[in-house]
N, C-alpha and C positions, 0 to 999 in steps of 0.2 A: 668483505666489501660492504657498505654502506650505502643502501637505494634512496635512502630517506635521510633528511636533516631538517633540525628547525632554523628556519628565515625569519624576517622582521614580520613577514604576515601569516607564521605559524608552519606547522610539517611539509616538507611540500619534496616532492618527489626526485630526486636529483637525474637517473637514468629513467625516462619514462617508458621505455619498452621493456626497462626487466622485468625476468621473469619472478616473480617472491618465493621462496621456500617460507614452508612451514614456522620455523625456526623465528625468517625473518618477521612475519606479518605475525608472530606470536610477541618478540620484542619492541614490533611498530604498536600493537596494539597498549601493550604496558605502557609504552612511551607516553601514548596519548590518555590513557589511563590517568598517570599520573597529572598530565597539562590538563585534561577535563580538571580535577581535584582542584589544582593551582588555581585554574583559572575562577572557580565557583569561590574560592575563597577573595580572590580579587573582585569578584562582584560583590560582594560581602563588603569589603571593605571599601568598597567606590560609595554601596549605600552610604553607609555611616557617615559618609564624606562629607554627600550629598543633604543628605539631614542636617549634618554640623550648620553646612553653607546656607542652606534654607534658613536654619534659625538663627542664625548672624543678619542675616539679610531682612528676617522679620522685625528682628528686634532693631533694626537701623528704621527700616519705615517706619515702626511705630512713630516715633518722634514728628515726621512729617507728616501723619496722615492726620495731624489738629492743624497744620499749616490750613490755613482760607484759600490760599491756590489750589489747593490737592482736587483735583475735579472729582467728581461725583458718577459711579457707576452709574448706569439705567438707559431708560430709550424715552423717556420725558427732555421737555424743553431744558438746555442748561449741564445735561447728562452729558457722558463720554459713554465711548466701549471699553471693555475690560481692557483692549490693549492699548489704548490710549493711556489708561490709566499706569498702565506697566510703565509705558513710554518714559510719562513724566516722571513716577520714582527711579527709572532708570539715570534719568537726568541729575536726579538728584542725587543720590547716593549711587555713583559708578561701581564702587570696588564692590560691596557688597554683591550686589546683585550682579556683576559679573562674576565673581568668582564661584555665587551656588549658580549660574549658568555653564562656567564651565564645570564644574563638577557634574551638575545633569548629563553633560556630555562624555566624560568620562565613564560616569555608570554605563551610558548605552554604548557606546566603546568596547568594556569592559564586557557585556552581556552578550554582545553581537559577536565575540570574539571566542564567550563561552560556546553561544549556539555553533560557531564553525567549527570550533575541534568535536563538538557531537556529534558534527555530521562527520566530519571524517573517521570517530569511532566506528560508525553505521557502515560506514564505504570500508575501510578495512577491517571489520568482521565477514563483508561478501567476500573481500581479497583473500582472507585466511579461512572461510570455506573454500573458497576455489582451489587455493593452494594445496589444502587439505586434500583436497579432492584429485588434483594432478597429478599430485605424487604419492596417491594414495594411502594416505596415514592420519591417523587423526591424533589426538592432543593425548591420549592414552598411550601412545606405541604403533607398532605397526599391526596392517590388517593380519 
């Protein structure tokens, strides 16, 4: 029987009160093993994404940043704030600059998703001591 499955927000525990055998929290552990692996490689690739996006997005404002409207960083009369400035190429070239914003989001998605199955390595390494510990055996055989 099966205590654990993966869901859309990662391993999650099907009977919460069971009890785990050794056995099990050895193959929950592989499990997430492996989705840690996945998952770091998916950050990997959200990067790369994310750079593509960026330098599509730079090389679009290029062109506008000789535009005479293009306001001027600083805190002098005539100046904007950085994000004003954002604002306005946002205005101007939409696609670019959305699509390396969504990918920014993706990466951390994609990161925050790595960090949770960490934690759950952490959390069922204490379950497969304890397990270990319950029914007395450790990952060598019995005592």
């Amino acid at each position: 029987m099966t205590v654990f499955e993966k869901r859309e927000g990662g391993f999650q525990f099907i009977e919460e009160g069971e009890v785990l055998t050794p056995p099990e929290t050895d193959r929950f552990l592989r499990l997430l093993n492996n989705e840690l692996v996945s998952a770091g490689l998916a950050v990997r690739r959200a990067r790369r994404v994310e750079l593509d996006r960026f330098m599509e997005y730079s090389a679009a404002r290029k062109s506008h940043e000789l535009d005479p409207d293009c306001p001027e960083v600083g805190t002098g009369a005539g100046k904007v704030t950085a994000k004003a400035e954002e604002a306005w190429f946002e205005r101007r070239i939409p696609e670019p600059y959305w699509a390396w914003k969504n990918a920014v989001l993706d990466r951390q998605n994609a990161a925050a998703y790595m960090s949770q199955v960490s934690k759950q390595v952490e959390i069922m390494r204490s379950l497969n001591k304890n397990a270990n510990d319950h029914f007395g055996t450790y990952r060598g055989g019995g005592k």
